[in-house]
Backbone as numpy.savetxt, mean C-alpha at the origin, in Angstrom:
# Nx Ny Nz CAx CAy CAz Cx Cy Cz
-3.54 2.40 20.39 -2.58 3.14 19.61 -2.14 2.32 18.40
-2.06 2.97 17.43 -1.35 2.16 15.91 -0.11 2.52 16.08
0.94 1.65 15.36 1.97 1.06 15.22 2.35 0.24 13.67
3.03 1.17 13.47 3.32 0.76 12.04 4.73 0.17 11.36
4.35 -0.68 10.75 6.37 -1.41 10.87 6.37 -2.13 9.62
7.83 -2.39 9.07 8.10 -2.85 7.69 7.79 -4.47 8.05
6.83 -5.31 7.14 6.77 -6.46 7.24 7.74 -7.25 7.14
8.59 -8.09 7.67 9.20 -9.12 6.46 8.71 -10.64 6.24
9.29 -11.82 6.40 9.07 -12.63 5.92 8.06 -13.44 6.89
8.79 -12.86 8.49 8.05 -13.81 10.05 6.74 -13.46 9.51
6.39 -11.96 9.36 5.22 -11.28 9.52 3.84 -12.23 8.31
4.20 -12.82 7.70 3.45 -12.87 6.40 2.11 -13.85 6.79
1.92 -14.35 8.38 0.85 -15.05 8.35 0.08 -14.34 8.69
0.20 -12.85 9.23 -0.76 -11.96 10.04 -0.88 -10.86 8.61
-0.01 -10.96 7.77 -0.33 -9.86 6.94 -0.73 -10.64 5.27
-0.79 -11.84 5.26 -1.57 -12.26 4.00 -2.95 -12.78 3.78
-3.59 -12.58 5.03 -5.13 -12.96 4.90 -5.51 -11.84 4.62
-4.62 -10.26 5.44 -5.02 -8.87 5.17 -5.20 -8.76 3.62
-3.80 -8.99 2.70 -3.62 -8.88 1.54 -4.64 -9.66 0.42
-5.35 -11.13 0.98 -6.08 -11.90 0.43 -7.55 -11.19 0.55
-7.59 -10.34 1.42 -8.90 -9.92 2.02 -9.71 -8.41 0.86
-8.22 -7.65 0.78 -7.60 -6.99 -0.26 -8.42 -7.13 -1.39
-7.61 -8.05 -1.70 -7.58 -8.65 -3.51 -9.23 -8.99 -3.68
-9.53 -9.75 -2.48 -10.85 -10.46 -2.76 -12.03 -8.99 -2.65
-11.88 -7.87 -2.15 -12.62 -6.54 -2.03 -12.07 -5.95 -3.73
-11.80 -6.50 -4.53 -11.22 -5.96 -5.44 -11.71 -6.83 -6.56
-13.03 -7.67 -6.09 -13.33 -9.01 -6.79 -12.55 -10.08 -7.50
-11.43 -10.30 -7.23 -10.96 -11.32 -7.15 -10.91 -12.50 -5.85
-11.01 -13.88 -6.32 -11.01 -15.21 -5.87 -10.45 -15.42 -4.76
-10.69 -15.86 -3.56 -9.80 -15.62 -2.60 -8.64 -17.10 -2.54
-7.60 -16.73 -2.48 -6.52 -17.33 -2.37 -5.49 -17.35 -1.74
-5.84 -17.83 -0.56 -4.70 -17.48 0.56 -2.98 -17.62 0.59
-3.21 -19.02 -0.14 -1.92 -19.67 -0.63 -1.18 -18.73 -1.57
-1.91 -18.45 -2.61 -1.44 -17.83 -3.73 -0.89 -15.99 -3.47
-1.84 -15.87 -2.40 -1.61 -14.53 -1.79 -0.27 -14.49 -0.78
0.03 -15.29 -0.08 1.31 -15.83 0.69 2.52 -15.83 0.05
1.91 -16.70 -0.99 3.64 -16.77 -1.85 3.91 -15.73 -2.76
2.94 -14.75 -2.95 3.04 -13.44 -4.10 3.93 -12.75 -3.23
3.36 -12.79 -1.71 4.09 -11.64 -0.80 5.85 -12.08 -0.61
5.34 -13.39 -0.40 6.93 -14.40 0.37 7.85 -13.88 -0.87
7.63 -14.30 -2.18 8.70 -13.42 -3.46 8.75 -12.38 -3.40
7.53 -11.39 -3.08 8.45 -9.71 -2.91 9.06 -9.42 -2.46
9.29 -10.00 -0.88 9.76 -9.40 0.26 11.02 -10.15 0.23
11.51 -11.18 -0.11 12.31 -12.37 -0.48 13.42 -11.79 -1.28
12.78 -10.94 -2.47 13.51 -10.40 -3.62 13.33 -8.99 -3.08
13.44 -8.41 -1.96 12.90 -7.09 -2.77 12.54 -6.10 -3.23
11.53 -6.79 -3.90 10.84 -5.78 -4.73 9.70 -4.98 -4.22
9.49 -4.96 -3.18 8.30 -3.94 -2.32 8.49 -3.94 -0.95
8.02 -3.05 -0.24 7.87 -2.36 1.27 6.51 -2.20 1.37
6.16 -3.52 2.85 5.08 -3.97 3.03 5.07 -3.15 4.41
4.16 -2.03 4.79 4.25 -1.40 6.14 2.77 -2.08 6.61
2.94 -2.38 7.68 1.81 -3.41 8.30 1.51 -2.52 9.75
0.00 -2.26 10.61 -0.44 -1.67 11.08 -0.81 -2.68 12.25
-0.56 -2.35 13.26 -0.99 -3.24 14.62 -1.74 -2.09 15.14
-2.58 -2.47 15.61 -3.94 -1.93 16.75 -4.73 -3.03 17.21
-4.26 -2.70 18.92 -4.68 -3.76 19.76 -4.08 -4.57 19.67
-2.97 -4.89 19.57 -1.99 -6.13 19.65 -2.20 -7.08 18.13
-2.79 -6.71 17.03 -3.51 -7.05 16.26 -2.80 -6.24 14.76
-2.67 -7.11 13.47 -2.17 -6.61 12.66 -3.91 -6.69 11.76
-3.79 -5.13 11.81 -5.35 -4.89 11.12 -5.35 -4.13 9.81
-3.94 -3.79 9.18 -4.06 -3.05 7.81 -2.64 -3.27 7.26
-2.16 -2.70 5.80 -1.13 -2.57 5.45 -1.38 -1.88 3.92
0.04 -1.15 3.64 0.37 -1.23 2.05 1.36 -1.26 1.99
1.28 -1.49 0.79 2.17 -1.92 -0.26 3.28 -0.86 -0.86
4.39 -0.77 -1.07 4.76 0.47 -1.34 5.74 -0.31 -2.95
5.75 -0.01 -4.45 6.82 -0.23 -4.99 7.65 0.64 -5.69
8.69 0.36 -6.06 9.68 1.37 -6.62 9.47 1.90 -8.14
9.51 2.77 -8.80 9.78 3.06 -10.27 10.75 4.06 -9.79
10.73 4.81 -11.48 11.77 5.99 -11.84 11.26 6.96 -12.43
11.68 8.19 -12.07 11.36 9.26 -13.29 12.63 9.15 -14.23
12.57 9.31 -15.49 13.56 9.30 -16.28 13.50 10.57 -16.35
12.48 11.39 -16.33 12.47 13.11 -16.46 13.53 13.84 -15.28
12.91 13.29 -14.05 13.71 14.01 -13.18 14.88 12.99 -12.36
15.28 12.18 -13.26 16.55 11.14 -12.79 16.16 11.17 -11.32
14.90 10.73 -10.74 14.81 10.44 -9.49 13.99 9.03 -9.15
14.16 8.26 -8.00 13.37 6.85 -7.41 12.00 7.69 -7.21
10.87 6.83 -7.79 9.42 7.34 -6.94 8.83 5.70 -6.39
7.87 6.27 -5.74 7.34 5.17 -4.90 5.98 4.97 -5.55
5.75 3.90 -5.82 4.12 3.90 -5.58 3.34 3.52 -4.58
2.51 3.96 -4.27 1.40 3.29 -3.31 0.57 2.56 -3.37
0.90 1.06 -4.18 0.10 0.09 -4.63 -1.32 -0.52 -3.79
-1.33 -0.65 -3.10 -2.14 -1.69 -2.13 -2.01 -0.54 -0.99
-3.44 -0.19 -0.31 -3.84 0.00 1.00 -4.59 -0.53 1.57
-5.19 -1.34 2.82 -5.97 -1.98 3.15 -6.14 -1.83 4.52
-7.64 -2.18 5.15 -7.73 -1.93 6.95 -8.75 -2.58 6.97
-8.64 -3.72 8.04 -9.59 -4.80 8.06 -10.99 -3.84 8.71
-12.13 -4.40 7.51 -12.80 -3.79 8.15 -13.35 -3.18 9.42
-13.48 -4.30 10.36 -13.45 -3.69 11.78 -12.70 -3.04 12.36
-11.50 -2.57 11.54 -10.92 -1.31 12.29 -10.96 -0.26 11.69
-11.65 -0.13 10.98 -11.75 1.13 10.11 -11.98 2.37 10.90
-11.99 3.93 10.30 -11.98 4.75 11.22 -11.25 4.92 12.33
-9.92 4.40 12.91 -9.40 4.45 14.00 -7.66 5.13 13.72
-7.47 5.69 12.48 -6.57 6.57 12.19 -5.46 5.44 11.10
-5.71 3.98 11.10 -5.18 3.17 11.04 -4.71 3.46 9.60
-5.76 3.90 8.30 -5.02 4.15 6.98 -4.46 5.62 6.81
-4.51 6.94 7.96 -3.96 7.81 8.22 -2.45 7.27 8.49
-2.76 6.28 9.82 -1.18 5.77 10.20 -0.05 5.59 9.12
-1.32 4.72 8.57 -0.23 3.62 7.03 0.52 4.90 6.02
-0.69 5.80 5.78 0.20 6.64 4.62 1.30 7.88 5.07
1.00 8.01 6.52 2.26 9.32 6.84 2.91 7.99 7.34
3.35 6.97 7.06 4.78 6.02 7.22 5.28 5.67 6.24
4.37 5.85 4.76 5.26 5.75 3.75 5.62 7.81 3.50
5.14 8.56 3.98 5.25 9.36 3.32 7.00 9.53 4.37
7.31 8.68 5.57 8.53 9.06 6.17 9.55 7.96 5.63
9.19 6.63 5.00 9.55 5.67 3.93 10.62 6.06 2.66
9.70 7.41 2.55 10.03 8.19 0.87 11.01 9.42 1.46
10.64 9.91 2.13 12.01 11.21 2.94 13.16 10.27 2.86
13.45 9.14 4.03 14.32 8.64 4.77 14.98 8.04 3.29
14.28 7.41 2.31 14.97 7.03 1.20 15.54 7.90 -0.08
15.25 9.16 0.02 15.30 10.49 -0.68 14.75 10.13 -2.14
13.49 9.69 -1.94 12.75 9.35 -3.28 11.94 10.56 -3.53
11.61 10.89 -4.88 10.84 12.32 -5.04 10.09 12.24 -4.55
8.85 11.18 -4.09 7.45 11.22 -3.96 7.08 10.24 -4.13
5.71 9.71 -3.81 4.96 9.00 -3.87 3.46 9.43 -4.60
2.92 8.29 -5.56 2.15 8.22 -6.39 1.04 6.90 -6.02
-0.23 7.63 -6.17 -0.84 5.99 -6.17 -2.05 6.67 -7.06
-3.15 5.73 -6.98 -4.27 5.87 -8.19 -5.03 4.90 -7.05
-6.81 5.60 -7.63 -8.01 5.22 -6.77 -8.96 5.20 -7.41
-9.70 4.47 -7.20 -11.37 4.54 -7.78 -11.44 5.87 -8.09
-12.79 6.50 -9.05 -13.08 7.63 -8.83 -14.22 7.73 -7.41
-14.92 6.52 -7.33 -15.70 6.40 -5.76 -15.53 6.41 -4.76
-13.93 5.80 -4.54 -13.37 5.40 -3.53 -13.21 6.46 -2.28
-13.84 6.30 -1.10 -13.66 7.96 0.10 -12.78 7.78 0.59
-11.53 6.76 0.04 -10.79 7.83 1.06 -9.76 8.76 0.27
-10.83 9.54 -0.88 -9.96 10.38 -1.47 -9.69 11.21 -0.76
-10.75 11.57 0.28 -10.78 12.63 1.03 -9.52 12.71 2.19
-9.46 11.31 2.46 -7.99 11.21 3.49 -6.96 11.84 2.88
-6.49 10.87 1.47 -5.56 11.38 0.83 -4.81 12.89 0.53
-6.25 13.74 0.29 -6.34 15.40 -0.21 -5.96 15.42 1.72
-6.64 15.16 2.34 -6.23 16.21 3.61 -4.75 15.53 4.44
-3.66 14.48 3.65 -2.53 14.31 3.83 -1.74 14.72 2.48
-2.08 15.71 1.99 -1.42 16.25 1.26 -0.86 15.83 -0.08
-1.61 14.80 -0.95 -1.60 14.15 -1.71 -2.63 15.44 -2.80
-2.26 15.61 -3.93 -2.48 16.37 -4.83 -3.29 15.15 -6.22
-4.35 15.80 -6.60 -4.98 15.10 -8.20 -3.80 15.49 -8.96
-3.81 14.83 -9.59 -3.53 14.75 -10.73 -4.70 14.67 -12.04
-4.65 15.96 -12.50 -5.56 16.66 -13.79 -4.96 16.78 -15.04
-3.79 16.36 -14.96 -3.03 16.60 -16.30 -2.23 15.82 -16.93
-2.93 14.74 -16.82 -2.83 13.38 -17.02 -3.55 12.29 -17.72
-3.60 11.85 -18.56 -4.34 10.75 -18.71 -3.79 9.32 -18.42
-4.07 8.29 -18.03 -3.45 6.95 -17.69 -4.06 5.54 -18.32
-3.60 5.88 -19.16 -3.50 4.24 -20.11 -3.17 2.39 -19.81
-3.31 1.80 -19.98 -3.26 0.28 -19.81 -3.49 -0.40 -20.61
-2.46 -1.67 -21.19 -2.61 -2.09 -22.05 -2.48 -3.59 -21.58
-3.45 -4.46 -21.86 -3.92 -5.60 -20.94 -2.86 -6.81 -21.70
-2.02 -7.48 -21.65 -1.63 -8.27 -22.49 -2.64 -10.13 -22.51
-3.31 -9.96 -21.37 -4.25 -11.28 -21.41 -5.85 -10.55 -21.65
């Protein structure tokens, strides 16, 4: 059975190799250290809601959740920064688990919604669409790199 719970600070040795594991599937360098203390300041300050996934007595996934604003509709939104499930547990409901706990994250905090962005390759668009997560078509999304 999965089991899903807000990380905090105890949690960060079982949930930053996840996060390093992450980053490094994302071709970046693996850095365990550097991945530790990114988390230890969010959670420290913060600034994000780390929901972490146990299956089998075992912390095998997590995301990331952070805050913005609509200035349109004077409301908190969430993003859904970071999802991850160690590979060997994949398929076992584990990134189903992760996203209907932020989607009870975002009720319980009376935030409009939650937002995230994906590869266009990435499968688990298909999770997403069948938890009720909507495209966005009327949009374009810009980035402006400062390095």
């Amino acid at each position: 059975m999965v089991t899903v719970s807000i990380a905090t600070i105890k949690d960060l040795k079982s949930v930053a190799p996840l996060f390093n594991a992450y980053r490094v599937f994302y071709n970046q360098e693996s850095n365990l250290d550097a991945a530790t203390q990114f988390l230890y300041d969010l959670i420290s300050n913060n600034q994000s809601i780390i929901l972490m996934a146990t299956f089998s007595n075992k912390v095998v996934g997590f995301t990331q959740l952070y805050t913005t604003y609509s200035s349109v509709s004077l409301q908190p939104t969430l993003i859904l920064n970071d999802l991850y499930v160690d590979e060997a547990n994949r398929k076992n409901g584990i990134g189903e688990a992760l996203l209907n706990e932020a989607k009870m994250v975002c009720i319980a905090n009376n935030y409009k919604g939650l937002a995230l962005e994906t590869a266009f390759d990435n499968p688990a668009q298909k999770l997403y669409e069948k938890l009720g997560w909507e495209k966005d078509s009327g949009y374009f999304h810009y980035f402006w790199s400062a390095k």
